[in-house]
N, C-alpha and C positions, 0 to 999 in steps of 0.2 A: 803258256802265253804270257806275256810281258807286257802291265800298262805305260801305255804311249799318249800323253794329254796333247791333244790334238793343238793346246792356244799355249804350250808350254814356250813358247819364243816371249809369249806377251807376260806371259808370268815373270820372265827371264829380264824382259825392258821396265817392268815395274817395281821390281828390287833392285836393279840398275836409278830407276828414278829416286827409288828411296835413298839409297845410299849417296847419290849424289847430292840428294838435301841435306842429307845428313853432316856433309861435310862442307856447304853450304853455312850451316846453320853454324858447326864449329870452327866455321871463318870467321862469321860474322862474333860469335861472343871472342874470339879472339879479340879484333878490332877495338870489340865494349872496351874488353879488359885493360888494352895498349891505352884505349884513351884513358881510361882511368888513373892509370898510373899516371900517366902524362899529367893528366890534371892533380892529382898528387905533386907531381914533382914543382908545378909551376904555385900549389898553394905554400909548400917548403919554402922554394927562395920567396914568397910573397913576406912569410913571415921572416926569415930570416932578412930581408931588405928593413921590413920593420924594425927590428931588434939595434941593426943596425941607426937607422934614423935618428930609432929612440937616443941611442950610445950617443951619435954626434949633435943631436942636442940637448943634452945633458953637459957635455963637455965643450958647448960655446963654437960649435965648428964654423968655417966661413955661409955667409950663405949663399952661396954660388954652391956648392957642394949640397947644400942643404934641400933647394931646388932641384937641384939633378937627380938627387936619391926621392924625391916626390914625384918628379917625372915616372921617373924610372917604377913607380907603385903605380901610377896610374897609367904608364903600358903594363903592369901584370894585373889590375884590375882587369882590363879590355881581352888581356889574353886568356884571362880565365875565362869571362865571359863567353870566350867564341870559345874556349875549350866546353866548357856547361852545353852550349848548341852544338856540339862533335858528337858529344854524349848521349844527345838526347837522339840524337839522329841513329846514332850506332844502337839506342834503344831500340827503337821502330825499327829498323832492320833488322832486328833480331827477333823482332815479334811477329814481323811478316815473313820470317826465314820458316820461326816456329810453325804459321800457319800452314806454310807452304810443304813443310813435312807430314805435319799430320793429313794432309790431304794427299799425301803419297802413302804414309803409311794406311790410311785406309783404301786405297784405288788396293795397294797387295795386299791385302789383306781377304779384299773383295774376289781378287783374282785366284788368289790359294784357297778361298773357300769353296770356289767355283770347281777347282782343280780338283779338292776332296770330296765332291759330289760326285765328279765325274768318275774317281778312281773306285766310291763307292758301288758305284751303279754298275763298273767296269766288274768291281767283284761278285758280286751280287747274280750277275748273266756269269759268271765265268763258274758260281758254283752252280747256278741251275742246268747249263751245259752239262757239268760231271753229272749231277742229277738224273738229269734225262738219260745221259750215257748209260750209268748204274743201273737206269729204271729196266732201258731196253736192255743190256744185259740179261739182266734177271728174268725178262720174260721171254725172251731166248730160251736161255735155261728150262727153264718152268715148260717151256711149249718144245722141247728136247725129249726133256722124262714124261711128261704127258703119254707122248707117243708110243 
């Protein structure tokens, strides 16, 4: 005889849950990571606009040009800015991702322990069966030669 976990569907949808958070969650650190770099790339040309700046006035440049290259610092100020709030965002989403897995991974965890209670119990009657079988056998036997 062969065990058959009666909630094995539900065991089945809660490793299904898991694994969907799972890849939930390695969405979501995806996301961190893009912004990061993003915000990398935008702190590069910040400094590089600097570098620059610094070069044209040192070298006396118009100041119309001079202006524009300060604009132009103070839109990557604001753009980092809102990249730092991407970030933080993409943090908390990843922390509620986290949560939200490990309450998967415990729901199967719960369910596979269930499972292995039940497979035990399945064994356990499946050797007192042979038991009982053996027993009456044998006193069969025993009540054979008696006679």
């Amino acid at each position: 005889m062969r065990f058959r976990y009666v909630y094995q569907k539900v065991v089945d949808l809660k490793s299904n849950e898991k694994t969907q958070a799972e890849w939930m969650l390695s969405a979501a650190v995806g996301q961190l990571q893009s912004e990061q770099r993003s915000l990398e790339q935008l702190l590069e040309e910040q400094e590089q606009t600097a570098a620059v700046l610094q070069y044209e006035m040192a070298n006396r440049a118009p100041m119309v040009k001079l202006q524009e290259l300060q604009r132009y610092m103070e839109y990557m100020e604001q753009a980092i800015e809102r990249k730092l709030g991407d970030i933080r965002r993409a943090e908390i989403n990843v922390e509620q991702k986290k949560t939200i897995l490990n309450g998967k991974l415990l729901d199967e965890k719960v369910w596979l322990k269930a499972k292995e209670k039940a497979k035990d119990k399945f064994q356990h009657e499946l050797l007192l069966r042979e038991q009982n079988e053996l027993d009456e056998m044998a006193t069969v036997r025993f009540a054979m030669r008696a006679r």
